[in-house]
N, C-alpha and C positions, 0 to 999 in steps of 0.2 A: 605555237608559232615561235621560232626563236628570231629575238630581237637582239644587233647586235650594237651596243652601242660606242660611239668613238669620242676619244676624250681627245681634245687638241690641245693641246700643250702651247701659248705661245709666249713666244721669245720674243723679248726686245731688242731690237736692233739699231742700233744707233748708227749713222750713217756721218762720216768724216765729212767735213767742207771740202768740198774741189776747187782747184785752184781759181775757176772762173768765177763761181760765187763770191770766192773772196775778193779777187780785185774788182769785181762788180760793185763790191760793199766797200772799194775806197772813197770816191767821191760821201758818201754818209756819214764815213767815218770823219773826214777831215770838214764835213759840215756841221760837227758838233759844238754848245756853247763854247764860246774864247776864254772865259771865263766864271764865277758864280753858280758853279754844277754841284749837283747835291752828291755829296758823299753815299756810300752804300754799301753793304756787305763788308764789316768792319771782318777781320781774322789775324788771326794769329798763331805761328805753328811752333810748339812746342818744343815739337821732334822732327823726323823728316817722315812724311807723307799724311800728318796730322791735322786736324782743320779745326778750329775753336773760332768761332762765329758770336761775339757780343756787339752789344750797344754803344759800349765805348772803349777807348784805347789809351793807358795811358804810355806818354814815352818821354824819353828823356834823351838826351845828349850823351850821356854816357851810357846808359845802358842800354837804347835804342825801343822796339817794342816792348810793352812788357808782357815777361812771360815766354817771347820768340826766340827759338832758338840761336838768332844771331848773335847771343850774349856769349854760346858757350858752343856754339858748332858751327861758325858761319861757311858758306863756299865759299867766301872772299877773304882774302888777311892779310893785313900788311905785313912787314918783315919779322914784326918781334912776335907774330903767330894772334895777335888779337884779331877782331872785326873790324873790315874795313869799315867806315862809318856812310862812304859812299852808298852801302847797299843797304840800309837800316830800313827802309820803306821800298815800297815795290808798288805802285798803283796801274792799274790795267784799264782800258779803258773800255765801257759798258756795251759798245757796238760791237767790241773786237768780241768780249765775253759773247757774249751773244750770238754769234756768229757760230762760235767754237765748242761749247760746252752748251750740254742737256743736262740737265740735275738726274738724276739717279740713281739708283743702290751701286751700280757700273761704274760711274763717272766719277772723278775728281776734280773738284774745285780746284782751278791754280794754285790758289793759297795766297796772293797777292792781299798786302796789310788792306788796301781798300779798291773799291770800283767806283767811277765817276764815267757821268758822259759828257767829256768835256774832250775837245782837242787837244792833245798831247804832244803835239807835233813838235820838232825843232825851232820852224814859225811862231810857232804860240808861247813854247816853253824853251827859251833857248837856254844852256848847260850858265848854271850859275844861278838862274831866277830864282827867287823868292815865292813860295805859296802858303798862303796860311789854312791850316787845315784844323777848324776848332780853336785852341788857344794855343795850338803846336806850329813852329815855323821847320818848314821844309826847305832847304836848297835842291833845285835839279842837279843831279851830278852829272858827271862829266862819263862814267863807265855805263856800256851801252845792253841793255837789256836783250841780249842776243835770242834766247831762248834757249832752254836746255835740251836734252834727248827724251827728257821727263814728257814736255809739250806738244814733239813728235810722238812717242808713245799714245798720251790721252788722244790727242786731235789728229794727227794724220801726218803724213810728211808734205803734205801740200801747202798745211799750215806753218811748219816749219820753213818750207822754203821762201813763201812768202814772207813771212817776217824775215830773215836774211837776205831778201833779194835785197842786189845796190841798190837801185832808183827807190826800194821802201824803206831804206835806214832810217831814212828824215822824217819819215810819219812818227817811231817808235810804237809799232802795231805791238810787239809784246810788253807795253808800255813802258813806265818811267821810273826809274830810280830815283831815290834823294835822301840826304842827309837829314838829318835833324838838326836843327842851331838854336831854337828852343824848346824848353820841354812843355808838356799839353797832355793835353789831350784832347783824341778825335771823337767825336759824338758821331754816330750814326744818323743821317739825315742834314746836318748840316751843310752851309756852303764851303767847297773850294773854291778860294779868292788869292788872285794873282795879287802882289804887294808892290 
């Protein structure tokens, strides 16, 4: 008797956020601590599209993460070609992560220096504050974390457009940028504390 047997091969398939899940997940998101959120997923990217995941970070004022490309390739510069300092750090918030990204062999971590599930909002974090994250001080800056074409690509254009809609600017759903004004370093697990 022949016996025919069939092998299935299956594919993972990772399914983008639709626009309704996502604005469904604002109210959660903006119900996040105000404050005292534990740090998480420290990274660091070397190069571009690279993801180096430790326990701690150290930074500085001048040279920003260490190890991060920001030192020697930034997307941001001010006039005389250095690193704008405005964009030294990049923190995303754990809800938004969440929503968007499946871990993977397929997937790409944003690359964002850390994750917290804290409110990020305009409200909470308005451009100027002060965070101390580990023994490191953070200013919020003032340049707006739009999201790149990079974010469209991994996540979907629905995620895209949701973080650029007007009425979402104030959340900062592709989170926060900030300066460094002292140097530290961030520990993994620790709190972010508003100063």
């Amino acid at each position: 008797m022949y016996q025919k047997t069939l092998i299935v091969k299956y594919v993972r398939c990772i399914m983008k956020p639709n626009r309704k899940k996502l604005d469904n997940a604002i109210p959660s998101i903006l119900s996040a601590p105000k404050n005292d959120a534990q740090i998480e997923q420290l990274c660091y990217r070397p190069e571009f599209g690279e993801r180096n995941f430790v326990d701690m970070l150290p930074v500085s004022v001048n040279g920003g993460v260490q190890g991060c490309r920001w030192s020697h390739t930034p997307w941001l510069k001010k006039k005389d070609g250095s690193g704008d300092p405005r964009i030294q750090v990049s923190i995303l918030q754990k809800r938004v992560l969440d929503l968007v990204y499946v871990p993977g062999d397929d997937e790409i971590h944003p690359g964002d220096t850390f994750i917290v599930d804290m409110d990020l909002s305009h409200d909470n974090l308005p451009i100027g504050s002060v965070i101390q994250a580990g023994s490191a001080l953070l200013r919020v800056s003032d340049h707006w974390n739009n999201a790149c074409v990079k974010w469209k690509v991994r996540y979907g254009s629905d995620a895209l457009d949701w973080v650029r809609q007007d009425e979402n600017i104030k959340f900062r759903l592709r989170g926060v940028l900030c300066e460094i004004i002292k140097d530290g370093t961030i520990i993994n697990g620790e709190l972010l504390q508003k100063v």
